[in-house]
N, CA and C atoms as an extended XYZ file, in Angstrom:
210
Properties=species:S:1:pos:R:3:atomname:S:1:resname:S:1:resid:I:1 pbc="F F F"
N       107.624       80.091      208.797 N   UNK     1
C       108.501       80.387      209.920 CA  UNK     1
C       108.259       79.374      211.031 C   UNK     1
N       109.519       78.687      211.515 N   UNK     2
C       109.194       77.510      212.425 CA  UNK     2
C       108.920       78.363      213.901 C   UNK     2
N       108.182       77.529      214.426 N   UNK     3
C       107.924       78.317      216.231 CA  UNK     3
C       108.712       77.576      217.191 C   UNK     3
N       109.909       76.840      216.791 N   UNK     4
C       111.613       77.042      217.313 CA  UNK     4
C       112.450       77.361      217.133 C   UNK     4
N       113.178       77.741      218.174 N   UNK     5
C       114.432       78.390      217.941 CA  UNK     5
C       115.352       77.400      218.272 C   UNK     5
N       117.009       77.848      218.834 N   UNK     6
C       117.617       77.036      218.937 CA  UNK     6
C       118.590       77.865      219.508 C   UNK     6
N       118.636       77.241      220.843 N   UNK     7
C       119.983       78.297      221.929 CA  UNK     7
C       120.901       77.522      222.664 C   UNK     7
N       121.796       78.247      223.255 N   UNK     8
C       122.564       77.342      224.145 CA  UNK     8
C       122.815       77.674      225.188 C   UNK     8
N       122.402       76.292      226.160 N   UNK     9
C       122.054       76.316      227.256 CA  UNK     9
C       123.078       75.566      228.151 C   UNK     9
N       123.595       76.649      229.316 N   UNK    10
C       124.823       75.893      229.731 CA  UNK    10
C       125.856       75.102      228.886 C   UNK    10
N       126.017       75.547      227.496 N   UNK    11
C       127.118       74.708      226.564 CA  UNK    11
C       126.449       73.720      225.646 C   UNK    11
N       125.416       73.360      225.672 N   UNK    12
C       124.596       72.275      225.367 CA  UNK    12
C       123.536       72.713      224.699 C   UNK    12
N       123.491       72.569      223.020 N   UNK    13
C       122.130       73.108      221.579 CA  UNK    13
C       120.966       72.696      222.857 C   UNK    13
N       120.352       73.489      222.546 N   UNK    14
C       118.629       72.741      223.241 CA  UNK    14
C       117.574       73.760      221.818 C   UNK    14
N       116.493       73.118      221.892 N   UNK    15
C       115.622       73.730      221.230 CA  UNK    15
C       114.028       74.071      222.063 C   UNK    15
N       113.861       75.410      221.991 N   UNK    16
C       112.502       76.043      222.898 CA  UNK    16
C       111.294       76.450      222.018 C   UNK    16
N       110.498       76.723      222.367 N   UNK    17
C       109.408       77.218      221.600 CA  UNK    17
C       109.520       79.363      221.496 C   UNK    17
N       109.426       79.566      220.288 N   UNK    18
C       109.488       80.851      219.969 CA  UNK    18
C       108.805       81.725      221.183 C   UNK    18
N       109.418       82.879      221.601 N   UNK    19
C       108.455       83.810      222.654 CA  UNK    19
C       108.862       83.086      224.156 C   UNK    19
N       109.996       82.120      224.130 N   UNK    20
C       110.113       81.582      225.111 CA  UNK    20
C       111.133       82.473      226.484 C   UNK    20
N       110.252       82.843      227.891 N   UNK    21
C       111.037       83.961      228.345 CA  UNK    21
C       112.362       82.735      229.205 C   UNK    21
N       113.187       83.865      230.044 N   UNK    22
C       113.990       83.181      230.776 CA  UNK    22
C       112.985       82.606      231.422 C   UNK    22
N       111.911       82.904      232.367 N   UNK    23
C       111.307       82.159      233.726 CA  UNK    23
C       110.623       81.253      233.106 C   UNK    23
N       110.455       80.827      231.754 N   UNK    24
C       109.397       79.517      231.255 CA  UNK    24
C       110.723       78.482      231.177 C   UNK    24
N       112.001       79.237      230.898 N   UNK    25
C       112.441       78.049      230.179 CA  UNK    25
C       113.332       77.362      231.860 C   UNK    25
N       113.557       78.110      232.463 N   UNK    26
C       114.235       77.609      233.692 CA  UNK    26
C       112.983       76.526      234.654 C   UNK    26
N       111.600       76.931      234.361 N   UNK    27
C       110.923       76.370      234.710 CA  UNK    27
C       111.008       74.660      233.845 C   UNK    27
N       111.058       75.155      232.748 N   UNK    28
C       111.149       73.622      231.895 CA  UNK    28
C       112.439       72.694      232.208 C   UNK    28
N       113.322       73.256      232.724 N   UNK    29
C       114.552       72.537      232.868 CA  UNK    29
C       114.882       72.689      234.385 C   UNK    29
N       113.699       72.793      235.387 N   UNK    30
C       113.647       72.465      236.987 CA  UNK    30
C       114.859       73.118      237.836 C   UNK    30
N       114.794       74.763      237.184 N   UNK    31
C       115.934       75.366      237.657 CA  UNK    31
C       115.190       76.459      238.247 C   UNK    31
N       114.414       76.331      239.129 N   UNK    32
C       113.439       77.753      239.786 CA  UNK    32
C       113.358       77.758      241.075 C   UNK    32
N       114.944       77.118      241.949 N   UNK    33
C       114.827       77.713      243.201 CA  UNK    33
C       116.547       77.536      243.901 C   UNK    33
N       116.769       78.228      244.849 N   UNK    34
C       117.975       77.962      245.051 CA  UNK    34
C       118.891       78.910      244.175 C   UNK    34
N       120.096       79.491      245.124 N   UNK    35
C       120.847       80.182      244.796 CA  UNK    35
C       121.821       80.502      243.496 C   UNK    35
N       120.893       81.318      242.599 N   UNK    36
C       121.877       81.046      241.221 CA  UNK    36
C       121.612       82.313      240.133 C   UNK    36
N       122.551       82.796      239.252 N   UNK    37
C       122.196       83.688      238.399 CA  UNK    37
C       122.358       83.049      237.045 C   UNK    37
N       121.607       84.384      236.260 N   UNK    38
C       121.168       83.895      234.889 CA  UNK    38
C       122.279       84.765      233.911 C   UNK    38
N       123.252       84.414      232.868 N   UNK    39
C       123.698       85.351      232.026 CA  UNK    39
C       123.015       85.075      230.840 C   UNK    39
N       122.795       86.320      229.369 N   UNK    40
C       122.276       85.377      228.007 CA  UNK    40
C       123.775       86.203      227.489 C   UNK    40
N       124.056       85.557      226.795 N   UNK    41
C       125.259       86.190      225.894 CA  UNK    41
C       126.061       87.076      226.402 C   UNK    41
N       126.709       86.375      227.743 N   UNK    42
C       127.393       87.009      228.721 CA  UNK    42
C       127.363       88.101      229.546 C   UNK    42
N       125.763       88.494      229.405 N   UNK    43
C       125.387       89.468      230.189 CA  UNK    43
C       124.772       89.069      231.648 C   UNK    43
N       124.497       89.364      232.344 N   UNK    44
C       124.050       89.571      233.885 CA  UNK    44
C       122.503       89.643      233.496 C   UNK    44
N       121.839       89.376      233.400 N   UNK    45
C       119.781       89.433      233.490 CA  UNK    45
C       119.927       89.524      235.300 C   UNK    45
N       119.034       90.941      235.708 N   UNK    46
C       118.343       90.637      236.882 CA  UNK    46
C       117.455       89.729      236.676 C   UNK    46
N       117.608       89.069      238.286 N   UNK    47
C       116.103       87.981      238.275 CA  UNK    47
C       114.350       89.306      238.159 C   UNK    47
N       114.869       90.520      238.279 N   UNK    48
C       112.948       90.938      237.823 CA  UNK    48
C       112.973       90.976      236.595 C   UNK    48
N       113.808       91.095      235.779 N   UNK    49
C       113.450       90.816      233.990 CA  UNK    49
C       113.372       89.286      233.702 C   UNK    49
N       113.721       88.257      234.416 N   UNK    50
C       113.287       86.415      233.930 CA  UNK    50
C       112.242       86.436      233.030 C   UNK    50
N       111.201       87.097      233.671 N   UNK    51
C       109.279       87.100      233.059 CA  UNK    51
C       109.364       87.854      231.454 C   UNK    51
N       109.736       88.933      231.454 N   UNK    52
C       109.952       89.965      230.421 CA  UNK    52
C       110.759       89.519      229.509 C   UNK    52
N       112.323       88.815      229.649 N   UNK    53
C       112.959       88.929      228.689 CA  UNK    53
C       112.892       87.523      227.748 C   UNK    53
N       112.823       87.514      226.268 N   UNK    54
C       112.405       86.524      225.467 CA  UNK    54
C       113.832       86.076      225.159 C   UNK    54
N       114.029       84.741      225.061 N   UNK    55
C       115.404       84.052      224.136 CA  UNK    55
C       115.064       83.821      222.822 C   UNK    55
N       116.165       84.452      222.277 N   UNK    56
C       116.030       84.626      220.920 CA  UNK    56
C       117.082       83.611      220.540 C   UNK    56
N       117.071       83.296      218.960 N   UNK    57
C       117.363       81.886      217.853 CA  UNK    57
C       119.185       82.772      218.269 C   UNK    57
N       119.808       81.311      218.997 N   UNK    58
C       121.640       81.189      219.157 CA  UNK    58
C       121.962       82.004      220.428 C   UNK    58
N       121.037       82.182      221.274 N   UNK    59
C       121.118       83.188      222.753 CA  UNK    59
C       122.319       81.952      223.547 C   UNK    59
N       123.232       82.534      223.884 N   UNK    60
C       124.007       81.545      225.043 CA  UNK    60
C       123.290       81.512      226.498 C   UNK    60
N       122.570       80.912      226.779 N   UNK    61
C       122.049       81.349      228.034 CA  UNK    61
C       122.981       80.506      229.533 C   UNK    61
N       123.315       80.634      230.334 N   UNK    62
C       123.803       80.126      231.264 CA  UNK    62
C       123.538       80.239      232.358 C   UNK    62
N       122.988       79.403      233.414 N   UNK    63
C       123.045       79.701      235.189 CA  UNK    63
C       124.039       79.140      235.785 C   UNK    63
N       124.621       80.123      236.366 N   UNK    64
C       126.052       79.727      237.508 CA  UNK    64
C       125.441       80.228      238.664 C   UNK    64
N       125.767       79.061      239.327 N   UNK    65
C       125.680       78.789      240.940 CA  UNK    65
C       126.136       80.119      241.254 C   UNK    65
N       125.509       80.668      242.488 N   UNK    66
C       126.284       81.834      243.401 CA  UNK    66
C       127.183       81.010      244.165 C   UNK    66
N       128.392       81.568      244.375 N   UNK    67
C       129.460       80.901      245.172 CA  UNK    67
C       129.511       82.293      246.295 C   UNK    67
N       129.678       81.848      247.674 N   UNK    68
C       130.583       82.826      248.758 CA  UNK    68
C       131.892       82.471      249.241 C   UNK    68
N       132.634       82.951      249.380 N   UNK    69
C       133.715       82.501      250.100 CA  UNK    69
C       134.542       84.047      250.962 C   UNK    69
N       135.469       83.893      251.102 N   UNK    70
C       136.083       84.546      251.900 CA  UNK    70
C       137.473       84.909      251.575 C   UNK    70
């Protein structure tokens, strides 16, 4: 059993190491500050599950900017 997986990240294959949570991998790709949310497979993740929740092998993961407007 290989210890990668293989997800997609913002639209784009990337490959992570197995057991990999949201907050390791946003850390690996210099996305850990500043206004933004996380979906995996079009769901909403609160930022207190980042630590807890693992990406699993073909997860769509995506961060979109928070936008405000009026």
């Amino acid at each position: 059993m290989s210890d990668v997986i293989t997800i997609i990240f913002n639209g784009e294959q990337s490959n992570v190491k197995q057991g990999c949570s949201i907050a390791d991998y946003l850390q690996q790709v210099d996305v850990v500050t500043g206004r933004f949310i996380v979906a995996i497979n079009d769901e909403f993740v609160p930022k207190s599950h980042y630590d807890s929740t693992v990406l699993k092998e073909n997860d769509a993961f995506d961060v979109l900017s928070a936008i405000s407007g009026g």
